[in-house]
N, C-alpha and C positions, 0 to 999 in steps of 0.2 A: 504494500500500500504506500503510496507518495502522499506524504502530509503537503496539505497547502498552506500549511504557517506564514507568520510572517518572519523576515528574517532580522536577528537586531545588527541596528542602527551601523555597527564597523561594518558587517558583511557588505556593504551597499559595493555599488559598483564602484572598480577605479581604474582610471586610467594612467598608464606609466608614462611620466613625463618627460623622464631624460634618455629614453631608448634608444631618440635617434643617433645619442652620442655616441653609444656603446654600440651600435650596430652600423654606425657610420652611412644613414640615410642620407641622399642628398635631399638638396630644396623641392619642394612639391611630390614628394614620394612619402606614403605614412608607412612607418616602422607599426607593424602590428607583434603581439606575443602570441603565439601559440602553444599549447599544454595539450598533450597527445597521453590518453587514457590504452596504455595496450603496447604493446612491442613485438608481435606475430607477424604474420609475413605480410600482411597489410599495415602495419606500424611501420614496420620495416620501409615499405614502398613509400610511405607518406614521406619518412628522411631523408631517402635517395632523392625523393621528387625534388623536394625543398631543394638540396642541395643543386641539383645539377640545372633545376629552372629556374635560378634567383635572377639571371637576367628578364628573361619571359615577363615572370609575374613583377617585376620591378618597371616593367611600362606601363602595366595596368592601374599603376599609383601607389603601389601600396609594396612592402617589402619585409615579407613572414621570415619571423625567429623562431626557433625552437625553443620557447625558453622550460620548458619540464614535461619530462615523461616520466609515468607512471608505469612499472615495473611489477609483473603479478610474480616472475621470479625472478630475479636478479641474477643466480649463474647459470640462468641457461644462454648458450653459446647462439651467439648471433651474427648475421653477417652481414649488419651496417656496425657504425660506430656513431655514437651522439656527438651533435655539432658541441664546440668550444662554449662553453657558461650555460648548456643546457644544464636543469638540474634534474638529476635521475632518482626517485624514490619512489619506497613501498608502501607512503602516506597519504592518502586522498588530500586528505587540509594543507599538508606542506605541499602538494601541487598546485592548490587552487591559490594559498598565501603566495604564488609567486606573480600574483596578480594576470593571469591570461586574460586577452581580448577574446579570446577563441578558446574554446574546449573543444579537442577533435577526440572523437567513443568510437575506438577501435575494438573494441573487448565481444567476447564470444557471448557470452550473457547477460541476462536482465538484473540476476540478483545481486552480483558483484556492482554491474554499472548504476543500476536507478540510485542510490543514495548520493553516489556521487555528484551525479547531472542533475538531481534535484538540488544537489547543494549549491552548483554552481550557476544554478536559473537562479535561484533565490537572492546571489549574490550580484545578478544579473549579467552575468559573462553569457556570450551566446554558445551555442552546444549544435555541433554537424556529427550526426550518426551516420555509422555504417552498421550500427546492430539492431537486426531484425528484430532479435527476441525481446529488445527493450520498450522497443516500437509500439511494437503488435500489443503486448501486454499491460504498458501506462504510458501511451502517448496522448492519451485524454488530458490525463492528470498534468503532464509535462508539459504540453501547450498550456493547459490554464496555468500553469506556476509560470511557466514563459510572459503570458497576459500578464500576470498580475505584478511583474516584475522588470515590464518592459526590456524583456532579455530576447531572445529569437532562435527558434529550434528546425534546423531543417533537417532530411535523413534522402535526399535524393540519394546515395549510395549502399540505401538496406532494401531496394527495390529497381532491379535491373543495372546498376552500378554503371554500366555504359552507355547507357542511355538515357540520355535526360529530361525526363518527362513528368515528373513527380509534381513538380511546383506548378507548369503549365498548369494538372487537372485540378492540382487545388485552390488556384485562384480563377477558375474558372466553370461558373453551376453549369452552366448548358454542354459544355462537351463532355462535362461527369455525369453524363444523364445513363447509364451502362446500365444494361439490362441480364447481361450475361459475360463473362469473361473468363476467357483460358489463356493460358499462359504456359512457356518453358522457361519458370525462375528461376531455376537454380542447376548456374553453367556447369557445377563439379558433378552434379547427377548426370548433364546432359553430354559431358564430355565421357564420364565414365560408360553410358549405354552407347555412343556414339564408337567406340573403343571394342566395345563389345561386337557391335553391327557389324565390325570388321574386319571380327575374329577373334578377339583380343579375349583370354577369359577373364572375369570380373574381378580377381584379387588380381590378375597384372595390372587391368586397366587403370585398378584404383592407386598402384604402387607409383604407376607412370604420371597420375594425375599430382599425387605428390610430391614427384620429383619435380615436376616443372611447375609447382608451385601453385596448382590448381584448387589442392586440397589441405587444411589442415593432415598433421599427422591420425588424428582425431575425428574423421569426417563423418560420423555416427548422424550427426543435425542432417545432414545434408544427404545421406542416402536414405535415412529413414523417413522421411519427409516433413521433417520438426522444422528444419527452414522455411522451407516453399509454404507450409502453413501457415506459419508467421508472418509470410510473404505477403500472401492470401487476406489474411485479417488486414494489414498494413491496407490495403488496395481496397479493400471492402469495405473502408472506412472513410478512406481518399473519396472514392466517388460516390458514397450517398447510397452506400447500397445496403449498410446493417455494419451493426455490429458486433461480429462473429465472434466465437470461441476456439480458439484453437484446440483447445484438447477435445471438443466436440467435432472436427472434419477429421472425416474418414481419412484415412492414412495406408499406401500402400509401397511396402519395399522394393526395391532393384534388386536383393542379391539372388532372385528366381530364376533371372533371366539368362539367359545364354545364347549363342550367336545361330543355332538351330531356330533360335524363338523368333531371329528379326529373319531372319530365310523366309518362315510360314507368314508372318506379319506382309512380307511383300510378297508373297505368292496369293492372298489374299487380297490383294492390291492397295497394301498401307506400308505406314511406317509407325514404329514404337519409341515415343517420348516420355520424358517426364512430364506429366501433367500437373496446373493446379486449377482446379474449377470455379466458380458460382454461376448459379443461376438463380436471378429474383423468380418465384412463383407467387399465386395466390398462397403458399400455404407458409411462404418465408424463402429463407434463402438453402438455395443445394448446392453443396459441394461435397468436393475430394479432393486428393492428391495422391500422386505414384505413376505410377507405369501407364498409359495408354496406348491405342492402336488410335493412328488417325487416317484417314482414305490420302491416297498418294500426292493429291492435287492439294491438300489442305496447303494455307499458308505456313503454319505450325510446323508439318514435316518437313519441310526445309530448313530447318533453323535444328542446326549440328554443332557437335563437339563443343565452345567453352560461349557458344551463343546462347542469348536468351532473346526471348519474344513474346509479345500477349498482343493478343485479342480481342479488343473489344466493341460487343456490338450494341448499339445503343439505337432510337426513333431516326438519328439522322444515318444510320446505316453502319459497317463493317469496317475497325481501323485496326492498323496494326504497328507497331512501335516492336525494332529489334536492335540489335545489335549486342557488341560483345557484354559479357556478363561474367564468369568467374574468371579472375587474376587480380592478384594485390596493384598490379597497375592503374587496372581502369576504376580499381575503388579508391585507390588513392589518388586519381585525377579527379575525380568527381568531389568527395572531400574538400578537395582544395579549394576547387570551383565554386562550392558550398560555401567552404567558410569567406572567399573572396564575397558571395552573393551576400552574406547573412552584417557584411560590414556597410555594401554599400545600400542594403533597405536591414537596419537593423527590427525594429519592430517586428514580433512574430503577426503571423498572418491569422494563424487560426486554425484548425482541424476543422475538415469540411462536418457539417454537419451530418453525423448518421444518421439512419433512421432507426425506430425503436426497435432493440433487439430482438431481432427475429429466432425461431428454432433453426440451428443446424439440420438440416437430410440430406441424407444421399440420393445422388438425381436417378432415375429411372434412364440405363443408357444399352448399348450393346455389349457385348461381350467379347473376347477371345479367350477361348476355353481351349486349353490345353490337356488334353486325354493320355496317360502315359500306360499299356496297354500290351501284354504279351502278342506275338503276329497272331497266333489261335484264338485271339481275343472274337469279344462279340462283332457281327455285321457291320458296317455303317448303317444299313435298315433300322437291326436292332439296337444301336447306340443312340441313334435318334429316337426313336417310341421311345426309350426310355428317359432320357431328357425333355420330350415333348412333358409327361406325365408332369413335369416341372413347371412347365410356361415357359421353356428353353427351345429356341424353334431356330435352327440354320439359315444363315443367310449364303455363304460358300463355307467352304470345305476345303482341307490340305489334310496329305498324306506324311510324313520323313519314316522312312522303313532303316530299322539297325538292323545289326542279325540277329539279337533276340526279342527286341521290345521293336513298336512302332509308336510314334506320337499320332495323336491326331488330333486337328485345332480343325476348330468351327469357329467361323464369325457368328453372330446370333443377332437377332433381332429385341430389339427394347425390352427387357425386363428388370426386377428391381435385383439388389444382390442376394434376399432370402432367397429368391428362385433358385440363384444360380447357387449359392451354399447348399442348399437344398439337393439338388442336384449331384453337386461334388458329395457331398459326405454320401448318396446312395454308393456312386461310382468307388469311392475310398471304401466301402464296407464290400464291396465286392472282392476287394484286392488292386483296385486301381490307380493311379497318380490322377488326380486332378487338380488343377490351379487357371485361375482365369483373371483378367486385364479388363478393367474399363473400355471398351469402344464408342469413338463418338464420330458421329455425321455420317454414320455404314447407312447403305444405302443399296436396292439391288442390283444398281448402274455404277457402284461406285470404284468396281475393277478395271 
């Protein structure tokens, strides 16, 4: 819970007055300070940035210090080094006493970061997030403490990181009018299945995603779909569409998948991403996240390996916003770009208004049902009648024959997930493998 106390009297804001001496600003260029929450491999990129683009951001007017980073371990081995008079500590208050213009929340978590960025709205320093979890969970609370402190909170880098589009919808009610929206948030998922598609199996993919810096060592948010949820709520709230629970959307993993799966996926005539859902109904908002089949022409299907993209369709029609998405690069560009934005309109803007919180459901969609199945196994005749008994009905069909077992994947036509559980637990009590993927927009033209 974020208290919206008042803050006493010393906390108030302040501005350093003699910086430009000690950072050697020239005339008409402002020396800003900057305090960097996190040292991970997006901390990391934030340092590199600063350093190697001081001329860059020194035309834009302004000319960022590192003046303290916040260290959750101090001897783990890193490979930048803090700039000259940063101060490096494992004290929230001795970072924020070194008076920053800018608070940059690079940290993996909500509970570690919210006390802190509470602390430092309160004292009115502005705060640019790249943390989803902090977002998605109290960023009500954190715009009102921003309001009421004339401090300014922006997070364009905890949603699509390379593409900026965050601020555009929230200062504007008519293009946030979304009625439904998909997405592929989260690049370390979509680089790891993209890896996979390839051939790659998913403990390499994930190793290779690591190594070039795609993934924490740690990438459990991010395959499990605790991210893109977080995402999800982030987004659901931007555009006026509810305001979701995350531990209420359905959640689906990647470690099922294997490069057999995207063969049937395009033999059916799709491709399989990471998905994240809503859809406004009469009856509230539907979603999910995980794995989907999407038909071959989708915009979605195209959008591979460390790209992200979404979706969304709203009364004026079908838009779509891409580009790159996981690397500590383009989250530390975006960052910067933020805190540059957040100096030159400092006033927070607002959190678009939700609408009253709706129930969580899962939407009524297709399926790809995966059969795993001795060759001697039942008919295709007889493995349909039996699925039919479900409310599981074929839309196409794929074979992959081993020399002992055969898969066999059905696209399916619309039903809810009881059906298709329903369904798998008969087939698993028979002795069968069954597991099955969201399908969306299958259609019987759609190969």
């Amino acid at each position: 819970m974020i208290e919206l106390r008042e803050p006493p009297a010393c906390a108030a804001r302040r501005h350093a007055t003699d910086v430009g001496a000690i950072i050697g600003a020239s005339p008409g260029v402002r020396p800003v300070r900057l305090a960097l929450l996190g040292l991970g491999n997006v901390g990391q990129a934030v340092v590199r940035l600063l350093a190697d683009e001081g001329e860059r951001l020194r035309a834009t007017g302004v000319l960022p210090r590192l003046a303290a980073a916040l260290l959750r371990d101090p001897q783990r081995p890193r490979a930048c080094r803090l700039p000259d008079g940063c101060v490096s500590t494992t004290d929230p208050r001795a970072l924020l006493d070194q008076r920053p213009d800018v608070v940059i929340d690079v940290l993996p978590d909500a509970e570690s970061a919210a006390p802190i960025v509470a602390d430092a709205l309160r004292r009115g320093i502005g705060v640019v997030s790249a943390n989803k979890a902090l977002i998605a969970a109290h960023g009500p609370a954190l715009h009102e403490l921003a309001r009421r402190h004339r401090a300014a909170l922006q997070y364009e880098a905890a949603v699509i990181a390379g593409v900026p589009f965050v601020e555009t919808l929230r200062r504007r009610a008519l293009a946030r009018r979304v009625t439904r929206l998909c997405g592929v948030l989260n690049g370390t998922s979509n680089y790891v299945l993209s890896e996979v598609e390839r051939g790659s199996g998913f403990d390499e993919a994930l190793k290779s995603a690591v190594r070039l810096g795609y993934a924490e060592p740690d990438a459990a948010r991010d395959l499990s779909g605790a991210d893109a949820a977080d995402k999800l709520v982030i987004l659901a709230r931007l555009l006026g569409m509810g305001e979701l629970d995350a531990a209420g959307i359905e959640r689906g993993g990647l470690d099922r998948l294997d490069p057999a799966d995207f063969l049937a996926a395009r033999a059916v005539g799709g491709a399989i991403r990471p998905l994240a859902f809503a859809a406004a109904t009469s009856g509230g908002l539907e979603t999910f996240v995980g794995p989907g089949w999407l038909p071959e022409e989708h915009a979605l299907a195209r959008v591979r390996n460390v790209d992200n993209g979404l979706l969304l369709d709203s009364p004026g029609g079908r838009r779509l916003f891409a580009g790159p998405g996981a690397g500590p690069e383009a989250t530390a560009a975006t960052l910067i770009d933020d805190a540059l934005d957040l100096l030159r309109a400092p006033d927070d803007g607002g959190a678009a208004a939700a609408a009253p919180s709706p129930p969580n459901g899962a939407p009524r969609t297709g399926w790809l049902l995966r059969v795993g199945l001795p060759q001697d196994g039942p008919s295709w005749p007889d493995l349909c009648d039996l699925l039919a008994a479900y409310g599981v009905r074929p839309l196409r069909t794929h074979v992959l024959n081993g020399t002992v077992q055969a898969r066999r994947y059905m696209l399916t036509t619309p039903c809810r997930r009881a059906n298709i559980e329903a369904a798998g637990a008969h087939l698993e009590a028979l002795g069968y493998e069954a597991w099955a993927l969201r399908a969306l927009e299958a259609s019987d033209d759609a190969a």
